[in-house]
C-alpha positions in Angstrom: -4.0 9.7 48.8 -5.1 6.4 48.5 -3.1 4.3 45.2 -4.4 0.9 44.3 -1.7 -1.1 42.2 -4.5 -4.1 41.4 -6.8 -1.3 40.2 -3.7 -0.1 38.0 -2.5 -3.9 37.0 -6.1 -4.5 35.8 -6.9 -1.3 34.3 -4.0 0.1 32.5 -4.7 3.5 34.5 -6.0 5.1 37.7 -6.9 8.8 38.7 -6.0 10.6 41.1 -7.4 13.9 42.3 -5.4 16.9 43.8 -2.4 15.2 43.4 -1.4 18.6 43.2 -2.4 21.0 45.9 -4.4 24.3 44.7 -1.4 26.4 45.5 1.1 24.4 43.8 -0.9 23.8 40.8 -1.6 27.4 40.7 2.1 28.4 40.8 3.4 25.7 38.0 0.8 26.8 36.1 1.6 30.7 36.1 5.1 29.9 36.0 5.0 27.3 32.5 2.9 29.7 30.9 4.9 32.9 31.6 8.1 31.0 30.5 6.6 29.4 27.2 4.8 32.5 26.4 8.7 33.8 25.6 9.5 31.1 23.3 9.1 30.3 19.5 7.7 27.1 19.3 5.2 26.6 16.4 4.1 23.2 18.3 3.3 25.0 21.2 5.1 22.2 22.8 7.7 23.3 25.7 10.0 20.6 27.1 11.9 20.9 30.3 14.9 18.8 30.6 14.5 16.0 28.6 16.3 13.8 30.6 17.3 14.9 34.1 21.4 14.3 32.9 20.8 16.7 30.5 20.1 19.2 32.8 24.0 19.7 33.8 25.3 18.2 30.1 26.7 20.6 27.6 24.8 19.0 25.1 21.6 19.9 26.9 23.3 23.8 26.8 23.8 23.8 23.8 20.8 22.2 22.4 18.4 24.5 24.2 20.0 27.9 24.6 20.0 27.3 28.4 20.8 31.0 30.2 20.1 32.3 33.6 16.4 33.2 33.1 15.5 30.1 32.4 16.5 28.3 36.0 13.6 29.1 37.9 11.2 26.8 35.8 13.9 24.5 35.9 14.0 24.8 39.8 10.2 24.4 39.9 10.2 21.4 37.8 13.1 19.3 39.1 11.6 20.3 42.9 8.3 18.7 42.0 9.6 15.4 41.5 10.5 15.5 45.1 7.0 16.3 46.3 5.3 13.5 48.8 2.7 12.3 46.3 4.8 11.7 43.3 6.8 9.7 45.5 4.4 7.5 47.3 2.7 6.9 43.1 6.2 5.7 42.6 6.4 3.7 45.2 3.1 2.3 45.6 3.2 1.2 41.6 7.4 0.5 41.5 8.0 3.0 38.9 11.5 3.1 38.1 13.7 5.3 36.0 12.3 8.7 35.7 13.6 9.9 31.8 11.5 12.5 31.0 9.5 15.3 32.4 7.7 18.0 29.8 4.7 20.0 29.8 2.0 20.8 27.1 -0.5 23.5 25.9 -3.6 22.6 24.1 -5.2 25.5 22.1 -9.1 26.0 22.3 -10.3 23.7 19.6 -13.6 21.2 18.4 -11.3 18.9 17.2 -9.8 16.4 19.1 -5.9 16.5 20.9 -5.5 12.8 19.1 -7.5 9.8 17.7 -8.0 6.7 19.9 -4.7 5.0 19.7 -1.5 3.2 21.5 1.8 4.4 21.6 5.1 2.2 20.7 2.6 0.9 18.0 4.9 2.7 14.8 2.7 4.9 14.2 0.8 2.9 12.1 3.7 2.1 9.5 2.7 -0.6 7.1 6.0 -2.3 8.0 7.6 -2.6 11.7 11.0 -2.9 9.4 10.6 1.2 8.2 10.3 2.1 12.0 13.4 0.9 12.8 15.8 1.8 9.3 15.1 -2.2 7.4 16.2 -3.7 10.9 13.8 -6.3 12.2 13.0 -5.9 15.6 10.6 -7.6 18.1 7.3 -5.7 18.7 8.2 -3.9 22.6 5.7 -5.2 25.4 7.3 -3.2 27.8 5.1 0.0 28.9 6.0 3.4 29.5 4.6 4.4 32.6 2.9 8.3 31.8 1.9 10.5 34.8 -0.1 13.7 33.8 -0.6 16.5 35.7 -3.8 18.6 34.6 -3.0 22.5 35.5 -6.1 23.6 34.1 -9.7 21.8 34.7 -10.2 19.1 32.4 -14.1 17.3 31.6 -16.7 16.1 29.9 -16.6 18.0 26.2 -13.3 20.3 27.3 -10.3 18.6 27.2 -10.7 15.4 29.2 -7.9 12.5 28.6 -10.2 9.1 27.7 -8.9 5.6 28.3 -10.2 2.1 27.2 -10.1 0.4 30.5 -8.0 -3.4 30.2 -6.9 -2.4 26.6 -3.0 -2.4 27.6 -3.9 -6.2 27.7 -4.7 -6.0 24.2 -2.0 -4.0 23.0 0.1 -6.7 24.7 -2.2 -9.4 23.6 -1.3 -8.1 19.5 2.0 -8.0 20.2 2.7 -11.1 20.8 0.5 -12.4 18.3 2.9 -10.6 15.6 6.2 -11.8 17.6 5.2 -15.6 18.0 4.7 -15.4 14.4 1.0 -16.7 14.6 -0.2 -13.5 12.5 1.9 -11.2 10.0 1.9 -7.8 11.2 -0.2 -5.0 10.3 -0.7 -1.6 11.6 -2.7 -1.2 15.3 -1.8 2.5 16.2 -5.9 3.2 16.5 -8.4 1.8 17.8 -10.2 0.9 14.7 -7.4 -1.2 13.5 -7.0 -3.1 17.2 -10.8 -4.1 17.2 -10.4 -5.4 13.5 -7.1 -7.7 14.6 -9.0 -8.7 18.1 -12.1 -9.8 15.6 -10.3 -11.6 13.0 -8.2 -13.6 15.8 -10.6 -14.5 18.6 -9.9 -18.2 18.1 -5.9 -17.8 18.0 -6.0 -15.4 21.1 -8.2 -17.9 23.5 -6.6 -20.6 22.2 -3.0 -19.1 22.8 -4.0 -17.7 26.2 -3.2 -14.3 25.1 -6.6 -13.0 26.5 -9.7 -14.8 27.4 -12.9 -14.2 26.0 -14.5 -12.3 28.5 -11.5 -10.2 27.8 -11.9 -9.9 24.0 -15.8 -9.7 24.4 -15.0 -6.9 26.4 -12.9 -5.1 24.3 -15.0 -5.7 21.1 -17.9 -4.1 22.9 -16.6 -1.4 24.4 -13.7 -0.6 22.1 -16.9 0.1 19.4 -18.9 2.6 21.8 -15.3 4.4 22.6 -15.6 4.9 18.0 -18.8 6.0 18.4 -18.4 8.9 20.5 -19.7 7.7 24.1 -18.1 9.6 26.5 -18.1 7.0 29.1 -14.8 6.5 28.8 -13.8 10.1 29.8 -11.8 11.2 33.0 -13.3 14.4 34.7 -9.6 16.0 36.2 -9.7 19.1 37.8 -6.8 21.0 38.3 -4.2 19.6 40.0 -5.6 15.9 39.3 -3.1 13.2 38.4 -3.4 10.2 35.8 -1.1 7.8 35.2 -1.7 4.9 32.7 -0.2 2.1 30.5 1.0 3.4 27.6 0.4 0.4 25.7 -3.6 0.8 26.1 -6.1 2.4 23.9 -6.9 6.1 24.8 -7.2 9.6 23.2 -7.1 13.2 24.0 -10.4 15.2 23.8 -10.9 18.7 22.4 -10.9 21.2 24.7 -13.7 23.6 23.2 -14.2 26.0 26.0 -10.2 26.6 27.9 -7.2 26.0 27.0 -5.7 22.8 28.4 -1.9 22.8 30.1 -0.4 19.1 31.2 2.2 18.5 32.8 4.4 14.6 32.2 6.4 12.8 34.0 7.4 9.5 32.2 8.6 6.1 33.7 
């Protein structure tokens, strides 16, 4: 498994196939299913620890319902952040803290898992101030590192994860704008919104050293075909491929029109 972390600095994400051997994959994926198929959840959203304290916390217990049938996912899951790969990703790209680990299922659908956004972003709230209860707070530029784990084949038109590549630059790049004071803020949770802040403020980002313009050039251009539908910004992943990116970049999850799509997260 070969990791680059320039390719990842430069990027905001890199893809890795069989991450996960057939087997493996196979076994996580009959075992998630099995144990989410015997729990109410209207999300269809199952999450396994939350945080790996939790695990052994009463709070966790009593939370979740924890009981005896429910250790052998646990088992599985805790057991696969020990496996060779996920420990040569963390290496290779200094992951730290490993806080959360839980696993998705996408119904079969023509709309799409999520628009073309960032995360930490406020979810678009026309005030950073509302996010955080009236409290001013800085903008975060720190990322959170998200590994998936695709247990079911992912592509082109079923499911595929898209990411604008350099855009975590951007996302930093607004960020900074809004905490130096040199814009007021405004919402950049999609895509749309980022290009329209990137346009307005080409001359305060070169001048600032924020980004340079091949930089903004690049994310003007591409950032508009990514709107339109192109699909060059999609990642094929077969089962048992890995991607991990910057959560601080543009990207979106695609419909899956044909299978049902299952993902599993690590976050650092």
């Amino acid at each position: 498994m070969k990791i680059s972390n320039q390719n990842y600095i430069e990027q905001g994400y890199l893809l890795i196939p069989n991450f996960f051997e057939p087997s493996l994959t196979a076994k996580i994926r009959e075992q998630i299913l099995t144990y989410s198929h015997g729990k109410n959840n209207q999300y269809a959203v199952y999450k396994y620890p939350e945080k790996f304290r939790r695990l052994l916390s009463y709070k966790f217990f009593q939370k979740n319902d924890f009981n005896i049938s429910d250790l052998k996912i646990m088992l599985t899951i805790i057991l696969s952040t020990r496996l060779d790969n996920l420990k040569k990703l963390r290496k290779c790209l200094s992951l730290k803290k490993l806080y959360l680990i839980d696993s998705y299922l996408s119904a079969i659908t023509n709309n799409n898992i999520t628009k073309w956004h960032c995360d930490q972003a406020y979810g678009g709230a026309t005030d950073p101030g509302l996010y955080f209860n009236g409290m001013r707070e800085l903008l975060p530029i720190s990322h959170i590192n998200r590994v998936f784990v695709y247990l079911t084949n992912t592509e082109v038109g079923n499911g595929c994860f898209s990411y604008l590549p350099g855009s975590h630059k951007v996302g930093i790049a607004i960020r900074n704008m809004i905490n130096m004071n040199l814009i007021e803020y405004r919402p950049f949770y999609e895509l749309k919104d980022g290009l329209a802040i990137v346009s307005e403020n080409r001359k305060i980002l070169s001048e600032s050293k924020l980004l340079d313009q091949d930089e903004i050039n690049y994310f003007l251009n591409h950032g508009e075909l990514a709107l339109s539908g192109r699909h060059d910004y999609c990642l094929d992943s077969p089962a048992g491929s890995m991607i991990v990116f910057n959560d601080l970049g543009y990207h979106q999850g695609t419909a899956p029109t044909k299978t049902e799509r299952l993902v599993m997260r690590y976050w650092f």
